[in-house]
N, C-alpha and C positions, 0 to 999 in steps of 0.2 A: 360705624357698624362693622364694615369690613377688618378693623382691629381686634376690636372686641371676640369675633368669626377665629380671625387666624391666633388668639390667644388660646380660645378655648382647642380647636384643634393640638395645636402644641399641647397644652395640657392632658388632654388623652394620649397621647403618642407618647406619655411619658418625658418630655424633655423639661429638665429644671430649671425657672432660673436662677440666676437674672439674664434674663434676652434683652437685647438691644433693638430699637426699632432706630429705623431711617426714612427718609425722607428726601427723594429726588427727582425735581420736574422737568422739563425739558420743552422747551419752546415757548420759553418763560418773558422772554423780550420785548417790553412794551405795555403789558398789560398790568391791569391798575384792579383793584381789590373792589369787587360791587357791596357796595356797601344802601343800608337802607335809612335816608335823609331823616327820618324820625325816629332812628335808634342812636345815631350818631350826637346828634347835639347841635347846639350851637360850638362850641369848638372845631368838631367836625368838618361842619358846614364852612366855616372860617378858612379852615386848613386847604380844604374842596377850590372853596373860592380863589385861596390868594397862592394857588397853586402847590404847597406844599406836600400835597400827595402825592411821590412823582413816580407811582409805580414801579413797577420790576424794570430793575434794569442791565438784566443780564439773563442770557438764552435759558443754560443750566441754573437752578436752582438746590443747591445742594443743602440740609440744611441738617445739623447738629442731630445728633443722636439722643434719644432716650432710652432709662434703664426702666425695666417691668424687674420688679424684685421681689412682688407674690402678685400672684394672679386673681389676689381678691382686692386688689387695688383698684380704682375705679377706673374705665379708661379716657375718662373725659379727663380727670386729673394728671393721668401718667403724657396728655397728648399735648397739652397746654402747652409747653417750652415750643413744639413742632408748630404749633397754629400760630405762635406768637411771633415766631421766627418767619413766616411763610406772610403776618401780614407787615413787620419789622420792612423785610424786602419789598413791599409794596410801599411802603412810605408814612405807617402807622405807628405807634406807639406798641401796640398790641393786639389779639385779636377780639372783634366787639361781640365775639360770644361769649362772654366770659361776664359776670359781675363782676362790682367792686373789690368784693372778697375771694374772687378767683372760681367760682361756682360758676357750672354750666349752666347757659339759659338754655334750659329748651328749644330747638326749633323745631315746627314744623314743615 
């Protein structure tokens, strides 16, 4: 939501893109991506178990840029590479909000 916020902002102010968004966390060392045991799977669970999830493991978290190249692009779509990377450094494949075909699930 907070993207979504500062896209539209920019858009009134006039600024064109393509913008670049980033993505940087800090005090990132140690901790492990919570994840919900019945959205994961059995693979999941597997990976859980035989310790393959081995969390972030480094303080700074810097993570690859994305391009907004019209502002009617969706921002769940434009964030995807950033979430993916963010759970990538936790020890995941990618991020388990996303469907098969790359589509935001919903949370509440």
């Amino acid at each position: 939501n907070g993207v979504r916020r500062y896209l539209r902002v920019l858009q009134q102010i006039g600024a064109y893109p393509p913008i670049e968004i980033h993505l940087t966390m800090t005090g990132m060392d140690g901790y492990h991506m919570g994840v919900d045991q019945m959205q994961i799977g059995i693979d999941g669970l597997l990976r859980i178990m035989m310790g393959e999830s081995t969390g972030i493991n480094r303080d700074v978290l810097e993570i690859t840029g994305v391009v907004v190249n019209d502002y009617s692009d969706p921002v769940e779509t434009i964030m995807k590479p950033i979430f993916d990377s963010v759970w990538n450094a936790a020890g995941w494949r990618g991020s388990m909000n996303y469907n098969q075909d790359g589509t935001w699930k919903h949370q509440l």
